[in-house]
C-alpha positions in Angstrom: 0.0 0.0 0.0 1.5 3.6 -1.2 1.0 6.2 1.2 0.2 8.4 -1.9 -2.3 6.4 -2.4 -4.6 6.7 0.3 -6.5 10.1 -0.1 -4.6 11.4 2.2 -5.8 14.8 3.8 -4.7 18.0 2.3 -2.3 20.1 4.3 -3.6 23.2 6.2 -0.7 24.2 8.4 -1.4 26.4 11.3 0.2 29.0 13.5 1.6 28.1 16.1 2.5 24.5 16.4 5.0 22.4 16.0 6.8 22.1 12.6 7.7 18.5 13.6 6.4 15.7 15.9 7.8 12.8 17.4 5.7 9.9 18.0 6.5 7.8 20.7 4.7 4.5 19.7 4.1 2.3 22.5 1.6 -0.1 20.9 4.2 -3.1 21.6 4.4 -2.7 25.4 1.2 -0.8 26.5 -1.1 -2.4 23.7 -0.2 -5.7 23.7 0.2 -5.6 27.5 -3.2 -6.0 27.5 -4.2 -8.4 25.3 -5.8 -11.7 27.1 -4.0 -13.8 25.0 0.3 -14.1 24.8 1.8 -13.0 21.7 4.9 -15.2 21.1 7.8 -12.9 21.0 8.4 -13.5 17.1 5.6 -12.4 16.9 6.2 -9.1 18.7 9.5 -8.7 17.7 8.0 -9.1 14.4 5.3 -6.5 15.0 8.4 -3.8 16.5 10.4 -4.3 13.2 7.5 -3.7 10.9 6.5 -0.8 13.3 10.6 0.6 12.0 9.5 0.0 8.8 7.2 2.8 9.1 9.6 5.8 10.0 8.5 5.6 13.4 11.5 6.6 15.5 10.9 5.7 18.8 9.3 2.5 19.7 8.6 1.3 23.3 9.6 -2.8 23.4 8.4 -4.3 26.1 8.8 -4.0 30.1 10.8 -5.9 32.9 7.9 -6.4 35.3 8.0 -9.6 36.9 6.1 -11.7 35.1 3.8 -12.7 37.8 2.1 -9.0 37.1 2.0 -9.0 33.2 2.3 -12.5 32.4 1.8 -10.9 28.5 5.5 -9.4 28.6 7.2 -12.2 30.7 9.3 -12.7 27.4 11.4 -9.4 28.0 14.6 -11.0 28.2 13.4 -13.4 24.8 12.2 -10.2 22.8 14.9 -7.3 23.1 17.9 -9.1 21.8 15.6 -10.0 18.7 15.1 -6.6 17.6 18.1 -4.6 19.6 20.0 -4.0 15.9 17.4 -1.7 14.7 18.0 1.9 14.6 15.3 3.2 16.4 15.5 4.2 19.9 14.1 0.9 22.3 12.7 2.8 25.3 11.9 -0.4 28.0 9.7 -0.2 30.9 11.3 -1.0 34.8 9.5 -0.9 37.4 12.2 -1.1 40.0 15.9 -1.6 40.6 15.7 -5.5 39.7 13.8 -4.6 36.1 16.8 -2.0 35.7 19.7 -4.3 36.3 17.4 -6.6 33.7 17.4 -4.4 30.8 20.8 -3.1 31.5 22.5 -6.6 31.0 20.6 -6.6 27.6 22.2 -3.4 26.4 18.9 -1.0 27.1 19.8 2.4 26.7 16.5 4.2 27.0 14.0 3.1 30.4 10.7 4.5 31.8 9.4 4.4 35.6 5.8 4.7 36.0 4.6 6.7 38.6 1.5 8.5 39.7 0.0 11.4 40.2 -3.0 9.8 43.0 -2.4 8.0 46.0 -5.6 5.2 44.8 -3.5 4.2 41.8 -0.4 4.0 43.5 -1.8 1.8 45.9 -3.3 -0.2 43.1 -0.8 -0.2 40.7 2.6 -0.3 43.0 1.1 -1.3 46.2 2.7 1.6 47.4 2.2 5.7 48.4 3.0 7.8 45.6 5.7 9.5 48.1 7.0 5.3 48.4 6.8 4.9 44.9 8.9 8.1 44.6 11.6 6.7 46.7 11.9 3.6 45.0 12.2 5.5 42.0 14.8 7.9 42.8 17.5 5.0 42.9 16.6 3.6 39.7 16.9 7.5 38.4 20.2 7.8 40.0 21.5 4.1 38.7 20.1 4.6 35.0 22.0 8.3 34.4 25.1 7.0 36.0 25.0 4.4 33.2 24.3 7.6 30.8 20.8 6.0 30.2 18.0 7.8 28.8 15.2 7.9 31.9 11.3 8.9 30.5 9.0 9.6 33.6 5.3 7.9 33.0 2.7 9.7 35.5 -0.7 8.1 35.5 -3.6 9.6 36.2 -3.2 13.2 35.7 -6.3 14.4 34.7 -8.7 12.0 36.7 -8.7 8.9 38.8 -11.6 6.2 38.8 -11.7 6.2 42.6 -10.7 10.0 43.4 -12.3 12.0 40.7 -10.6 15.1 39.5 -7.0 15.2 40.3 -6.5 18.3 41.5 -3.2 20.5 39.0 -0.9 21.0 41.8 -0.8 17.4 43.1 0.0 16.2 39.1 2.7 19.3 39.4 3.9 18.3 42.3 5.3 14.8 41.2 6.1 16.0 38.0 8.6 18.5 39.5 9.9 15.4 41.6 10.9 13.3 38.8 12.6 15.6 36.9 14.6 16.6 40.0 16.2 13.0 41.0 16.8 12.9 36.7 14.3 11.6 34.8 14.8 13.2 31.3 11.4 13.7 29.9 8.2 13.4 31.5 4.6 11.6 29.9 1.5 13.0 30.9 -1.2 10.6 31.3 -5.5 10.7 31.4 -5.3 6.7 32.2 -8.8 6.8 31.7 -9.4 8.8 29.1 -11.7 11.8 30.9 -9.6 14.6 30.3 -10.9 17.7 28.2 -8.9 20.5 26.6 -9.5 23.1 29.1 -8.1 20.6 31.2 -4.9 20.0 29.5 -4.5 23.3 28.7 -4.3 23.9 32.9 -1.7 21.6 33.8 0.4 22.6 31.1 0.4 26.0 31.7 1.0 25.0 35.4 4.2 23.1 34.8 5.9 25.3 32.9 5.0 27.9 35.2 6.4 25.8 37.6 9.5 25.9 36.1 9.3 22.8 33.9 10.1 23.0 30.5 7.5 22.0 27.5 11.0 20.3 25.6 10.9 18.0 28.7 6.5 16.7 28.3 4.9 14.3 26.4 1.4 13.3 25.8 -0.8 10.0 26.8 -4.3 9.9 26.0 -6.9 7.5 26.0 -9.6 8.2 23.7 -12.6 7.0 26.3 -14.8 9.9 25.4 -13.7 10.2 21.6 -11.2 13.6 23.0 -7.7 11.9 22.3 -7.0 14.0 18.9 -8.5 17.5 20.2 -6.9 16.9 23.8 -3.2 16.2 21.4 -3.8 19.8 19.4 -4.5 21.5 22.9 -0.8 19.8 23.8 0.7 20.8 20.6 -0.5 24.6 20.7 1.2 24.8 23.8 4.3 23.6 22.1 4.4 19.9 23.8 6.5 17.7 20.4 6.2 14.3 21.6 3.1 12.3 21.5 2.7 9.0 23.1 0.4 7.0 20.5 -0.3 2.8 19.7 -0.2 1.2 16.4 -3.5 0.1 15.9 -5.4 2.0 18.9 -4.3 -1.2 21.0 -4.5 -1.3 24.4 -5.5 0.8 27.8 -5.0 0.5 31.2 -5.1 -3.7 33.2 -5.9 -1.4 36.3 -8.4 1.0 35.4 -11.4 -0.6 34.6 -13.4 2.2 32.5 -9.8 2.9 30.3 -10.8 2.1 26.9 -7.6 2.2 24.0 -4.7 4.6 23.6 -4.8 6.8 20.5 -4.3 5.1 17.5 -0.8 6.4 15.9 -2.6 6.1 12.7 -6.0 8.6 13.9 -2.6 11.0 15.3 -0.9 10.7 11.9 -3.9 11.5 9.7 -4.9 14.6 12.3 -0.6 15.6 12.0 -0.7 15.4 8.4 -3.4 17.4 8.0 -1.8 20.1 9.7 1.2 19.9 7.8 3.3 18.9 10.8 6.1 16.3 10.1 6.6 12.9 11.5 8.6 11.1 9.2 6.1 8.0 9.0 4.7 6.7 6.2 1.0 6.0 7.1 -0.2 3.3 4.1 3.4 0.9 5.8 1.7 2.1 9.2 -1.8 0.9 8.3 -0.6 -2.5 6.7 1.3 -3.1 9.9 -1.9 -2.6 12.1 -3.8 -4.8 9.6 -1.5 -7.4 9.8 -1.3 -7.4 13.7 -5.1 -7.7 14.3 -5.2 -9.9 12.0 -2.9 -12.2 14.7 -4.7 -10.8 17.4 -8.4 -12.0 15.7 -10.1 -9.1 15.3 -10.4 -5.4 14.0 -8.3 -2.6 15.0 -10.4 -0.2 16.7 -8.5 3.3 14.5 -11.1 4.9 12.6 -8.5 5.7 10.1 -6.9 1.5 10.0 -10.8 1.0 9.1 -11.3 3.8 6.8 -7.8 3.5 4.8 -7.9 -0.3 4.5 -11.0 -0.7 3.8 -10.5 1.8 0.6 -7.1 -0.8 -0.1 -10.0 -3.8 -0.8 
């Protein structure tokens, strides 16, 4: 399938965005995390390398949890070597100083902590406080950059929690500000279960970098529970925010929050980006194909309206 072949939109740049985007696609750990079924890692690793086909430039692999939590991605150490050659940045997921060491041995060179921003979740998610999950952090942080590691900072429920309701801005700022200061490089913004609204996003934003943290330094993570993924993402981009999280496919959500429904499809993102004459470097009829292909191994659609709308013009 040629992507100039699709019908693509026609560009309509506009003021006041970002000339270029970089997707970081996390359709291979956070979608397929979720999935009921185990996807052999050939499979995956598979999935990842047709995902580089694409252009896409950053590509989240898979996470060292212990198994006994996501039994889906128990195949870490299997998976990595198989597609460590490519030349697209790996970010991995650790969860603690045990799933750093882990990804070290393998060569890693980009990792994630997940973190967040309500004491429910943290409870649910990390059995811990957020303060506790904080300190376990911090020497992961501290081990990682010694080892000249790229760290990202994932912070869940920033915009609402399913047992605390609205999460009030300065609580989300608050632990933003604390993972930037033990290290972490960048920082991912999430609405775990989809509720956030532009006015919303638009808040917090303006809240951190008043707070002294730099836009260069956010990325995005919406879930598209109430159909406001894409016009939460151009409320991020017109306050200059570059890096979108997004997942091949619209797979996955959240194993702990019940009402989460899929990320944004990197394919809905791409369609919106190229529409606005905004660069990402992916070719979206490879992209499509791709997402194709994997439901097809996953038995069933792929919930993108544009997977649905530009494959279904390829037939």
């Amino acid at each position: 399938m040629n992507a100039s072949e699709l019908g693509l939109p026609m560009a309509v740049p506009a003021e006041g965005l970002p000339a270029r985007v970089r997707i970081h696609e996390v359709g291979a750990r956070d979608g397929l995390q979720n999935e009921k079924a185990v996807v052999p890692a050939v499979v995956k690793a598979e999935f990842i390398r047709r995902l580089a086909a694409t252009g896409l430039t950053t590509i989240e692999a898979t996470s060292f949890v212990h198994p006994r939590w996501v039994p889906q991605l128990a195949d870490a150490e299997q998976l990595f070597p198989q597609v460590s050659d490519l030349p697209v940045e790996l970010p991995v997921l650790v969860p603690n100083a045990r799933g750093l060491e882990r990804a070290l041995t393998l060569g890693a060179r980009r990792v994630a902590v997940f973190a967040s921003a309500t004491e429910s979740f943290a409870q649910a998610n990390l059995n811990r406080t957020v303060d506790e999950a904080l300190a376990m952090f911090e020497p992961v942080v501290t081990r990682a950059k010694a080892e000249d590691v790229h760290v990202r900072g994932y912070l869940s429920m920033c915009f609402g929690d399913p047992w605390e309701g609205a999460v009030p801005v300065a609580q989300v700022v608050r632990v933003c500000r604390a993972l930037l200061d033990m290290g972490c490089d960048e920082l991912s913004l999430g609405d775990t279960i989809g509720v956030a609204t532009p006015g919303q996003v638009s808040a917090l934003i303006t809240a951190l970098t008043d707070a002294g943290v730099p836009v260069s330094a956010l990325g995005v993570h919406f879930h598209d529970t109430y159909g406001q993924a894409l016009s939460n993402t151009l409320t991020a981009l017109r306050h200059g925010v570059a890096t979108v999280d997004a997942s091949a496919g619209g797979l996955g959500g959240c194993p702990y929050a019940k009402s989460a429904t899929g990320n944004l499809a990197t394919e809905d993102l791409v369609w919106m980006l190229r529409g606005l004459g905004i660069e990402t470097g992916i070719d979206l009829g490879r992209l499509v194909a791709t997402s194709v292909w994997m439901a097809a191994h996953l038995g069933r659609p792929s919930p993108s309206r544009t997977v649905r709308a530009l494959s279904h013009q390829e037939q």
